[in-house]
N, C-alpha and C positions, 0 to 999 in steps of 0.2 A: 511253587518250588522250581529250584533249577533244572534246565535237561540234566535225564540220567547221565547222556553222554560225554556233559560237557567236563573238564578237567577243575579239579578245586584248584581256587588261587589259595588259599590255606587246606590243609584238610589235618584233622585233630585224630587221633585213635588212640584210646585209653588212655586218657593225662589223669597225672593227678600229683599232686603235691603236698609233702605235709612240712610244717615247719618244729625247728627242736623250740621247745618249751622248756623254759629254764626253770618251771615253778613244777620237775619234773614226778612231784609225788601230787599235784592237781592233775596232770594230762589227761583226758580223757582216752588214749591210746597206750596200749599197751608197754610198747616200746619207748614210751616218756615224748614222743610228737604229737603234734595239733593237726590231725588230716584235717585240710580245707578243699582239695579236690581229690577223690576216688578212683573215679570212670566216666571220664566225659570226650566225647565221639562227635562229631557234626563238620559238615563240610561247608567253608566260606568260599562262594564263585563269585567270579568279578562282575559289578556292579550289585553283587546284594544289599539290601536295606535289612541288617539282622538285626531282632531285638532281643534280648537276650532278659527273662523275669524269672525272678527265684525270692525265697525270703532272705530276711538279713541274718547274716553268717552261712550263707549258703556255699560264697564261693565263685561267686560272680567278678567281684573285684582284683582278687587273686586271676582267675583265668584272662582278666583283659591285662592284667599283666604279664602272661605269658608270651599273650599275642603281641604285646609291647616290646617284647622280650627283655623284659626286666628280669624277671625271673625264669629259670628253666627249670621244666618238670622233670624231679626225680622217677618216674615211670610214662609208658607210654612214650606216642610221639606227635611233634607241632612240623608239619611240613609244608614248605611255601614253594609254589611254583617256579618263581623267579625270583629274584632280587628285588624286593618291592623297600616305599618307603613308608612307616605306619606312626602316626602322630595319636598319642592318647590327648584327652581332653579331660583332665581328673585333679578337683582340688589339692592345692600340694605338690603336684608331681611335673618334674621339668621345669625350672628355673631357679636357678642361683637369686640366695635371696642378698645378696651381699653387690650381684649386680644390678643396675636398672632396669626397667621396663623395656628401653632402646637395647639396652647392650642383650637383656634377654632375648629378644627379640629375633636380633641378629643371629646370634648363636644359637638358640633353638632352630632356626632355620635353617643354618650349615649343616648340624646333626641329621636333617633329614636331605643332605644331599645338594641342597639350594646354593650356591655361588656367594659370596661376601656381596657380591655387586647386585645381583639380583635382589636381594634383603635389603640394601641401604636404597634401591630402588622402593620398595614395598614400605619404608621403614613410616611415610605422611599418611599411607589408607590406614596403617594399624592403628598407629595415635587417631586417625578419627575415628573409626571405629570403634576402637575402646572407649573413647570418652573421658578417656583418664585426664587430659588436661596434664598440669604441669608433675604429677604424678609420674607421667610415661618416662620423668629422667631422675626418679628416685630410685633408692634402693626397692625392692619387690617384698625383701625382708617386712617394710612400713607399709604394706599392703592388708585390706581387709581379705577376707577370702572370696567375695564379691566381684573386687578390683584383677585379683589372680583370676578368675573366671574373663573377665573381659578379656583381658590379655592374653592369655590361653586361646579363646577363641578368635578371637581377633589374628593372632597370626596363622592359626590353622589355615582361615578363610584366604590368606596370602603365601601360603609356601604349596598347596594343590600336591599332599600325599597322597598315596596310593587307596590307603587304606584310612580312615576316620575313628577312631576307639571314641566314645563317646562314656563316662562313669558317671552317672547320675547328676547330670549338672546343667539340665533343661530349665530346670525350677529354680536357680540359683539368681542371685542381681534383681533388681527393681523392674517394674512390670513392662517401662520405656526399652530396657536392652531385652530384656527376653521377646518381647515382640519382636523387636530387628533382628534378631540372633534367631527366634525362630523362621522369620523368614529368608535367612541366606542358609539357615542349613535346609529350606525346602526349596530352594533353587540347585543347592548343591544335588539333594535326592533326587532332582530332574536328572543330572548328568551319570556319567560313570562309574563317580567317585562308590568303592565301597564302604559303607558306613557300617561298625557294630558297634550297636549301645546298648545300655544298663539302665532300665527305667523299674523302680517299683509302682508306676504306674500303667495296666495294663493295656490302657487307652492309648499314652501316647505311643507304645508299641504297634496298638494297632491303626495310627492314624498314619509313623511313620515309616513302618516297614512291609517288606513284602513278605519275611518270614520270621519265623522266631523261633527259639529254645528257651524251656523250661530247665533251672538246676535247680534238683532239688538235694539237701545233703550234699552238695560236690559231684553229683551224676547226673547226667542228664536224662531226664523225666521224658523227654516228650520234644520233638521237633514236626513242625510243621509250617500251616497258616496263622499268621498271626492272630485271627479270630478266636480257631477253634485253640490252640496254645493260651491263649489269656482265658479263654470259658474256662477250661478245662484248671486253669492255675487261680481264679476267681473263686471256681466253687471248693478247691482243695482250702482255701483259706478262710472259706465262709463269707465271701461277700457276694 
């Protein structure tokens, strides 16, 4: 765990968020919305390694987009230290699919703050990286969801955000990139960088982080060690 002392680079207190449902005599809420998050509290310090496990439709996905700030929570509050810059890693999400691999590349970069000229410097590591081959100057659109993983992380590994949002996409690509890609995000977990990810597996929570949070229902269950977090969320799901 972090010192009590030390100051959150994020700290959450009561988020939650529901979305309108249009199918508003199915809602399971009252009020015709879909609560995806209730009451969820936990505090992110810099350089955490957070792992964040819940079941599916918990509410996991929704929260790493708050942190994203894609979304804002209609209750509660998401407060950041400073100015920071926070790259998600989530199929789908962040690139025009109408532009290329390059031109994504670029521009996902500048959104997080980066210089045109630093990016077109970065622009030869990503293409190797990726592996995409002549791919890297098509549209993104004619991408598998594989190929979007590569390039996704591929420039994360080249623009050095603040923050690392990670959504279930460890297991994702053929078993050649996910080795490499495991191993530059465990040089990344050497350094500062804070990293919070989404794994329904609760090993690799506990292989890559130092702490972790349970959601369960859209609340948070339980924060701790990542250990006793995944027993304790192992044995709620019977495995």
């Amino acid at each position: 765990m972090s010192p009590s002392d030390a100051t959150p680079l994020i700290a959450l207190r009561q988020v939650g968020l529901a979305y309108v449902n249009p199918l508003t005599r199915f809602a399971p809420a009252k009020d015709g919305r879909v609560h995806a998050l209730h009451d969820v509290s936990f505090d992110v310090f810099e350089g955490d390694k957070l792992g964040i496990v819940g079941r599916n439709g918990g509410g996991k996905s929704t929260l790493l987009r708050i942190l994203a700030r894609i979304y804002d929570p209609d209750a509660g509050s998401v407060r950041f230290a400073r100015k920071i810059n926070v790259q998600m890693l989530s199929l789908g999400v962040g690139f025009e699919g109408s532009l290329t691999g390059r031109e994504n590349a670029v521009l996902n970069g500048m959104l997080l703050g980066k210089g045109r000229a630093h990016m077109l410097g970065r622009l030869e590591n990503i293409k190797e990286f990726s592996e995409l081959g002549d791919f890297f100057e098509m549209p993104v659109a004619t991408y598998s969801s594989g190929m979007v993983l590569r390039l996704g992380f591929s420039v994360a590994m080249e623009t050095d955000p603040d923050v690392l949002l990670i959504d279930e996409v460890l297991g994702v690509g053929d078993a050649s990139f996910a080795r490499k890609s495991h191993d530059a995000l465990v040089a990344r977990l050497a350094s500062r960088l804070t990293v919070i990810m989404i794994s329904h597996d609760p090993g690799v929570i506990s292989s890559f982080c130092n702490r972790a949070v349970w959601i369960e229902q859209g609340r948070t269950k339980m924060d701790g060690p990542p250990e006793a977090v995944s027993a304790a969320y192992r044995q709620a799901i019977g495995v």
